[in-house]
Residue frames relative to the residue before (quaternion, step in Angstrom):
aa qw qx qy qz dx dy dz
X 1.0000 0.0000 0.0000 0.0000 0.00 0.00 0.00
X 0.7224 0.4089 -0.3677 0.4192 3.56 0.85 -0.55
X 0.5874 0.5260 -0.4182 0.4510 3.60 0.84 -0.31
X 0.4060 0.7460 -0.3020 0.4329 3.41 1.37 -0.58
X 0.7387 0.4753 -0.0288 0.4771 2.95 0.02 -2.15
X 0.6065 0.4647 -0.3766 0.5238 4.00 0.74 -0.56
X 0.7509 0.4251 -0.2812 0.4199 3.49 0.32 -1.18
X 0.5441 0.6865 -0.4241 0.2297 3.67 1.29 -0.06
X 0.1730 0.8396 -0.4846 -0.1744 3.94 -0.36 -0.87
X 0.3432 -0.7877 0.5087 0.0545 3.18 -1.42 0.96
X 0.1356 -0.7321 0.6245 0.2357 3.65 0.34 0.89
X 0.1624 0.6222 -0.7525 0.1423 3.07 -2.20 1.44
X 0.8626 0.2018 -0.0589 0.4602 3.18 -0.53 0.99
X 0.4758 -0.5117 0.4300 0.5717 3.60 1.47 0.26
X 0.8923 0.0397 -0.1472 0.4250 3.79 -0.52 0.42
X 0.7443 -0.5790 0.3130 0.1131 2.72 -1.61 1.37
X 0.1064 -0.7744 0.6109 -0.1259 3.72 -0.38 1.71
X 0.1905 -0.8163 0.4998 0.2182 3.48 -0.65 1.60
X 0.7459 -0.4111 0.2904 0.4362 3.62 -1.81 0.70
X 0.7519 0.5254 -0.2612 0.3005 3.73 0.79 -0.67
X 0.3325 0.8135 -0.1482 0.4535 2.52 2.06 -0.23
X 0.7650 0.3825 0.1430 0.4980 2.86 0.33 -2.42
X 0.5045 0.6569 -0.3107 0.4663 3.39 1.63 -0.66
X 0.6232 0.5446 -0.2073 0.5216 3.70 1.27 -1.73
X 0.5980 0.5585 -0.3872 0.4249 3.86 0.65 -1.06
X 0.8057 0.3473 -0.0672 0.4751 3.75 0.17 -1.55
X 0.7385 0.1915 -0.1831 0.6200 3.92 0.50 -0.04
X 0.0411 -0.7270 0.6816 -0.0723 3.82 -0.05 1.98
X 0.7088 -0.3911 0.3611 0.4629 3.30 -1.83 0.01
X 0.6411 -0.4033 0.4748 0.4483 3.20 -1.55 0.21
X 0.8413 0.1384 -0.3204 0.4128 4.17 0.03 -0.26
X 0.8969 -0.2812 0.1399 0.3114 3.18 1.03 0.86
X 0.3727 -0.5632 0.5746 0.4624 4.54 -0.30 0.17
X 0.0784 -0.6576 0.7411 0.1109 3.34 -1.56 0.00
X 0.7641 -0.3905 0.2149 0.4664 3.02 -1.96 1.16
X 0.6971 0.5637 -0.2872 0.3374 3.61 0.14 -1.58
X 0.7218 0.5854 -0.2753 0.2460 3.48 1.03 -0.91
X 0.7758 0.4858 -0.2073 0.3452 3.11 1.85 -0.32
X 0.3470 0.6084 -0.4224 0.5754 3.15 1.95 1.08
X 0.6506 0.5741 -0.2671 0.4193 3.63 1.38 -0.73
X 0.7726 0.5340 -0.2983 0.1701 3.41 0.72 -1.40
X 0.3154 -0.7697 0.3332 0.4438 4.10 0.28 0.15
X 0.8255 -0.0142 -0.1143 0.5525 3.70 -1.61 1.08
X 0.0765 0.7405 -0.6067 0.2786 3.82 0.56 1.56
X 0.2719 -0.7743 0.4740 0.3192 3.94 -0.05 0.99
X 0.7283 -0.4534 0.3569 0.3695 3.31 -1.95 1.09
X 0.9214 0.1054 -0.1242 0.3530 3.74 -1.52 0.86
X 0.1924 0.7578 -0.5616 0.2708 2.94 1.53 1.21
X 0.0035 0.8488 -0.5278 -0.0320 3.46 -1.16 0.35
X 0.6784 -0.6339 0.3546 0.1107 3.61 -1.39 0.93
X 0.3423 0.7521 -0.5543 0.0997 3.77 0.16 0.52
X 0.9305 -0.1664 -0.0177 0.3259 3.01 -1.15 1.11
X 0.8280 -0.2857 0.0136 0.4822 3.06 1.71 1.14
X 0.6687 0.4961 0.0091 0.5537 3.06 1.76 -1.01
X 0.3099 -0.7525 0.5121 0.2746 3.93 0.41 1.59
X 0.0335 -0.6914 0.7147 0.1001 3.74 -1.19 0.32
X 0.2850 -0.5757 0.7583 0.1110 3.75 -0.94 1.63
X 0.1973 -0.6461 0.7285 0.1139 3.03 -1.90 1.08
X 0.5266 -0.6434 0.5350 0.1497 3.25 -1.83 0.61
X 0.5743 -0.6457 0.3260 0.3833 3.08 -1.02 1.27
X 0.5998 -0.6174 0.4658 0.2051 2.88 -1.85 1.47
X 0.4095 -0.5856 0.6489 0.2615 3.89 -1.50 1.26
X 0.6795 -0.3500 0.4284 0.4819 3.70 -1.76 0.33
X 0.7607 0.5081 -0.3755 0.1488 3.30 -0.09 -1.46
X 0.5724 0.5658 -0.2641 0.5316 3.12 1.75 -1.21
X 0.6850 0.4152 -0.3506 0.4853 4.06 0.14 -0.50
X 0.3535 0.6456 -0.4078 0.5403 3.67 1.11 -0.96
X 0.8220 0.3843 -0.1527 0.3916 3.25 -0.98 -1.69
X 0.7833 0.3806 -0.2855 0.4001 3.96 0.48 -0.92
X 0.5321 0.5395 -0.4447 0.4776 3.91 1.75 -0.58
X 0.7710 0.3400 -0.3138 0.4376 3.63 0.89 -0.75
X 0.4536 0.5575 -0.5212 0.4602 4.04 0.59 -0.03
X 0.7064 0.2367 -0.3293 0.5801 3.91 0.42 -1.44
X 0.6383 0.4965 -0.5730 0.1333 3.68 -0.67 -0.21
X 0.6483 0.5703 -0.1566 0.4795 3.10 1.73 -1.65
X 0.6875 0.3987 -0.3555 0.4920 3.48 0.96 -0.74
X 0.6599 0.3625 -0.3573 0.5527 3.74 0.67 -0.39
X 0.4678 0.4252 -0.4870 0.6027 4.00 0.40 0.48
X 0.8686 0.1961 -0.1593 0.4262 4.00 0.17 -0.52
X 0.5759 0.5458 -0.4238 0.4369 3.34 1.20 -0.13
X 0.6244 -0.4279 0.5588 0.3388 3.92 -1.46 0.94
X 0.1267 -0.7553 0.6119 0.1976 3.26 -0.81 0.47
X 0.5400 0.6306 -0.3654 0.4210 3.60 1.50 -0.38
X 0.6223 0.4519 -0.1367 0.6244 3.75 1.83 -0.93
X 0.9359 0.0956 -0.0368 0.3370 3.49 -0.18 -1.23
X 0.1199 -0.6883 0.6832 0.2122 3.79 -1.09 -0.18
X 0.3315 -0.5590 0.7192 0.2459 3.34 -1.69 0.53
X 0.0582 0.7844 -0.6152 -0.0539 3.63 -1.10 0.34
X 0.0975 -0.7700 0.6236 0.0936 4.18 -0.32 0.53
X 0.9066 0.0632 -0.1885 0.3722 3.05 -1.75 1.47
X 0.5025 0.6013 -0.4010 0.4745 3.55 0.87 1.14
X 0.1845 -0.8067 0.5280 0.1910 3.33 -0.17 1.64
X 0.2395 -0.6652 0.6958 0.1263 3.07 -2.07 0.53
X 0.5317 -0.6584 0.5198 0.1165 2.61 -1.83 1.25
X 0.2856 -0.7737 0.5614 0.0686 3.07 -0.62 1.60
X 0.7219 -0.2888 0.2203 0.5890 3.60 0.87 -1.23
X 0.8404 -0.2517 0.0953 0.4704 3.62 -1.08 0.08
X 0.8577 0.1520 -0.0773 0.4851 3.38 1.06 -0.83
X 0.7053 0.3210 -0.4316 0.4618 3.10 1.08 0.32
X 0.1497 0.7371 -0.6589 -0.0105 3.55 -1.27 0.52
X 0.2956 -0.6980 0.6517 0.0273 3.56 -0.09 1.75
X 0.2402 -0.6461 0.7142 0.1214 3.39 -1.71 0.00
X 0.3885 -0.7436 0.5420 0.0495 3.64 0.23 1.31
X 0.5293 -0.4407 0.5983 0.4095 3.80 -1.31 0.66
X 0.8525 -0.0243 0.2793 0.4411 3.06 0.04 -1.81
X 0.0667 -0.8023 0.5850 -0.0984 3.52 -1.29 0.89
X 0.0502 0.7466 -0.6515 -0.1250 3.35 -1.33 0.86
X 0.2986 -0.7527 0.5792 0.0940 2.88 -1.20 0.67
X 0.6755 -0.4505 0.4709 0.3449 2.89 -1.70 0.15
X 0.4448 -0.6928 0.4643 0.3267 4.21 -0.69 0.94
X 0.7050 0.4052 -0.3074 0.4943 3.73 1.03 -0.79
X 0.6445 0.4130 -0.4402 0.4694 3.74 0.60 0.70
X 0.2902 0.6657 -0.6581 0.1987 3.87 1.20 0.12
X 0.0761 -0.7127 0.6631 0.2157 3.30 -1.22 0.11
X 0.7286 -0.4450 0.1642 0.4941 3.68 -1.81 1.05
X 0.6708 -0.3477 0.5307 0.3841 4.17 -1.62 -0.30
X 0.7526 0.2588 -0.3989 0.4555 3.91 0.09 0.72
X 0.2877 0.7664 -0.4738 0.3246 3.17 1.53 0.79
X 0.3174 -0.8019 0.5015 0.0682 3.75 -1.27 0.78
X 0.7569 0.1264 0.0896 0.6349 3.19 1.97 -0.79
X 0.2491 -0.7181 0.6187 0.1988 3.08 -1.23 -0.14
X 0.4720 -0.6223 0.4647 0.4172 3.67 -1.06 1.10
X 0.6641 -0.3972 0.5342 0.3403 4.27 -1.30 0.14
X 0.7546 0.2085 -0.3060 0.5417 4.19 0.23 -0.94
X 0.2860 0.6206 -0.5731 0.4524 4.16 1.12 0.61
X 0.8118 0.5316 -0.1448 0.1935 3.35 0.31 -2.15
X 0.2890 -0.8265 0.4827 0.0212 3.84 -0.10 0.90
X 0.6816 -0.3561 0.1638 0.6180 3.34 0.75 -0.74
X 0.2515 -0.6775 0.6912 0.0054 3.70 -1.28 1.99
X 0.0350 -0.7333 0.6789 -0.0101 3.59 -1.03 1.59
X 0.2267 -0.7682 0.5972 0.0438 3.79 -1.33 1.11
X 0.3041 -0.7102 0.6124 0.1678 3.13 -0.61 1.16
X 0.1132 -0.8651 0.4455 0.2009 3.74 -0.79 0.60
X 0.3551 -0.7541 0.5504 0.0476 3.21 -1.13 1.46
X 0.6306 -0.5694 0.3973 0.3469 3.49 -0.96 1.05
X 0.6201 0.5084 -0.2794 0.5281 4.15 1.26 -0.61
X 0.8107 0.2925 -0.1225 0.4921 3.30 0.69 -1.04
X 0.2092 0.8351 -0.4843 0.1562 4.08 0.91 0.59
X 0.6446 0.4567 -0.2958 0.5370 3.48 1.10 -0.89
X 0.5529 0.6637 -0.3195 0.3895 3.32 0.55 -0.97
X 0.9088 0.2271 -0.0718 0.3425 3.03 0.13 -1.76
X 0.6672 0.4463 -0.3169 0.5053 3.56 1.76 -0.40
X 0.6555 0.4486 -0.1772 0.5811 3.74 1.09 -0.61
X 0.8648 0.2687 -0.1557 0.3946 3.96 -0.62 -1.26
X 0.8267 0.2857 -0.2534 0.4131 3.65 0.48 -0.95
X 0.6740 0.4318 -0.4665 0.3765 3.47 1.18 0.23
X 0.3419 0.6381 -0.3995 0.5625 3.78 1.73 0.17
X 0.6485 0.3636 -0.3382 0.5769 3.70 0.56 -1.02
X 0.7109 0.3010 -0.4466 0.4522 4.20 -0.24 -0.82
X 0.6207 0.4666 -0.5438 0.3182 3.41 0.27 -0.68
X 0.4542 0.7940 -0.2792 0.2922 3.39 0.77 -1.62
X 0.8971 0.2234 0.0169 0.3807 2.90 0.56 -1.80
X 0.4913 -0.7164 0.2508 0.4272 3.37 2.20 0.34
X 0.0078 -0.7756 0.5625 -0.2864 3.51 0.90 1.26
X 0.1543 -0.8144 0.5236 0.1970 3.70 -0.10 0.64
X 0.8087 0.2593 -0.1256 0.5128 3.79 1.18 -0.12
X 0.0960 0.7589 -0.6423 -0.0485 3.88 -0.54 0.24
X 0.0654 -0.5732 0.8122 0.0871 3.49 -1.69 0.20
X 0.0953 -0.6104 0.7859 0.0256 3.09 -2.27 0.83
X 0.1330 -0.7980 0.5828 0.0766 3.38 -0.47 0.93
X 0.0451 0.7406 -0.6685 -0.0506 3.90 -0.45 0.16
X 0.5207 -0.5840 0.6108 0.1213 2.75 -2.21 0.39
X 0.1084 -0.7353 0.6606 -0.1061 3.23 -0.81 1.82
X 0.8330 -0.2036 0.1432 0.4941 3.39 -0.07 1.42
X 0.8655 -0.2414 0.2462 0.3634 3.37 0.59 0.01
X 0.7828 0.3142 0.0500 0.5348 3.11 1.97 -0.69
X 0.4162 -0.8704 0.2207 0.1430 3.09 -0.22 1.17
X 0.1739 -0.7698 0.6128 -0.0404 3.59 -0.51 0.94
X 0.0420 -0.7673 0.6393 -0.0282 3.38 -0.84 1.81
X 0.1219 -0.6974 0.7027 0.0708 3.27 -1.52 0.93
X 0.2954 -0.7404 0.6032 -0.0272 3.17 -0.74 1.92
X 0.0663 0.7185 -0.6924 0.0019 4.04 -0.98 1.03
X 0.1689 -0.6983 0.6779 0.1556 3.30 -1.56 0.39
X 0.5033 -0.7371 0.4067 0.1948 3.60 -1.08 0.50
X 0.3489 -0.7720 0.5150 0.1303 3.07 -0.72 1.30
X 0.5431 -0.7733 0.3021 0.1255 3.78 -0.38 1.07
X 0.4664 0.7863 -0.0927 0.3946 2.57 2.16 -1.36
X 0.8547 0.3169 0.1528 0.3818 2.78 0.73 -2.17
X 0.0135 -0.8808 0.3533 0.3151 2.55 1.44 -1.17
X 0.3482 0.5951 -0.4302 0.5827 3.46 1.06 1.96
X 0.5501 -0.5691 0.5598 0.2453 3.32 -1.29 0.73
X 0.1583 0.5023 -0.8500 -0.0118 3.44 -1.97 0.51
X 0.7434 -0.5675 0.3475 0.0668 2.07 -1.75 1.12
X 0.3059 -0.6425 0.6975 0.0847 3.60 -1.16 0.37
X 0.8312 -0.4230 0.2464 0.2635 3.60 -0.16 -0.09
X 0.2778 -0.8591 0.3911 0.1785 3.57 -0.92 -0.24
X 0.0210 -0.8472 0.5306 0.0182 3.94 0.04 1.16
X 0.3253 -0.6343 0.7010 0.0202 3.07 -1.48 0.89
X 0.8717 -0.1589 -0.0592 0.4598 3.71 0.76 -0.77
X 0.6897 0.2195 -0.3167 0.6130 3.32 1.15 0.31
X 0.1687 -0.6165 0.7559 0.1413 3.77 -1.32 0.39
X 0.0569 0.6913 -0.7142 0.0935 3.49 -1.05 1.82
X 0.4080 0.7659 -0.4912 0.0749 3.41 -0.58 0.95
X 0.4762 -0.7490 0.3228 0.3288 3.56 -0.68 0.57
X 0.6328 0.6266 -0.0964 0.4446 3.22 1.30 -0.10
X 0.5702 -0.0674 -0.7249 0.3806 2.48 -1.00 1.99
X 0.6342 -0.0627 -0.0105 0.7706 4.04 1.46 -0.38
X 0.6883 -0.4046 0.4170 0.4344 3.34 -1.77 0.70
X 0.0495 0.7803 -0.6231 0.0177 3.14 -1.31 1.09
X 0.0134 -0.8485 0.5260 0.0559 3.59 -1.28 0.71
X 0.0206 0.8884 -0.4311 0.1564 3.76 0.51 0.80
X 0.1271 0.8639 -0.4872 -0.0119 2.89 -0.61 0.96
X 0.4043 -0.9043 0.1296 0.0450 3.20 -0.72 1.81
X 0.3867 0.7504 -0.3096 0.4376 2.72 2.02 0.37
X 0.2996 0.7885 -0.3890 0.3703 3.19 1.85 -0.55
X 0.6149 0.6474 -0.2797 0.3528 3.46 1.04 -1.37
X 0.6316 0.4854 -0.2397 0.5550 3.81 0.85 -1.09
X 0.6972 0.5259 -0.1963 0.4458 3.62 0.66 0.32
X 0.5543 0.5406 -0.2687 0.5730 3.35 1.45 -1.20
């Protein structure tokens, strides 16, 4: 059966992922993958990610959702210090041993870049972690992973969703106290806030792109 099982293959992602492979993905240790495990596992598909132990594969991304992320990094890198901040898309962050999510987007802090064979970024790096939401990934992205940034003291989140075609951001900042989001506000077509750096953005831009 194992010589078997080599000669098998599972096309994902344009290219050929063997069963033993795919075999490692679906049957984790008994306490779970850790962060570390997902630099380890072999031919592990692109923007896999860690939640509470348990890898979640995402589904290919719709326009609207890629849309929405060319114009978040352009505008945030147009407004972001470059002497302070970076904008970075699709780079998970470690959150803690077992969780390592993979944010839409992320700025960080400029004195925590780390060297070009980097996979991640440490969590007290992360400034503000924004989630485009996908119709697969709704719980996730409105309920669990902003509990987990808060959790982990994220000083900013965004959730952006699709209204028909059009985007609606809900901007939160963390309360220290608690260690829970309150809100900041709600935009439909502009996003004016001063916070993490003056920002102006305007999201209609999108219908254009």
């Amino acid at each position: 059966m194992g010589k078997l099982r080599e000669r098998e293959f599972i096309r994902r992602g344009g290219r050929s992922v063997s069963a033993e492979s795919a075999f490692q993905w679906h049957r984790p240790p008994a306490e779970g993958f850790t962060a570390d495990d997902l630099d380890q596992i072999p031919d592990l598909p692109s923007h896999a990610e860690l939640i509470d132990g348990s890898l979640i594969l995402v589904s290919p991304q719709k326009i609207f959702h890629t849309l929405m992320l060319d114009l978040l990094t352009q505008s945030l890198r147009s407004a972001a210090p470059r002497s302070r901040f970076l904008v970075r898309r699709d780079m998970s962050v470690v959150l803690s041993k077992r969780q390592r999510p993979e944010p839409d987007v992320i700025v960080v802090r400029a004195d925590a870049e780390p060297d070009l064979t980097g996979t991640w970024y440490p969590v007290d790096a992360v400034v503000l972690a924004i989630e485009v939401v996908s119709p697969e990934s709704e719980i996730r992205d409105r309920v669990r992973k902003p509990q987990l940034y808060a959790e982990a003291g994220i000083p900013y989140f965004w959730r952006v969703e699709n209204a028909e075609g059009k985007p609606v951001l809900y901007a939160y900042e963390l309360d220290p106290a608690t260690k829970a989001y309150v809100a900041l506000g709600i935009f439909r077509e502009r996003v004016q806030l001063p916070t993490p750096f003056p920002l102006d953005i305007d999201l209609t831009e999108i219908e254009r792109m």
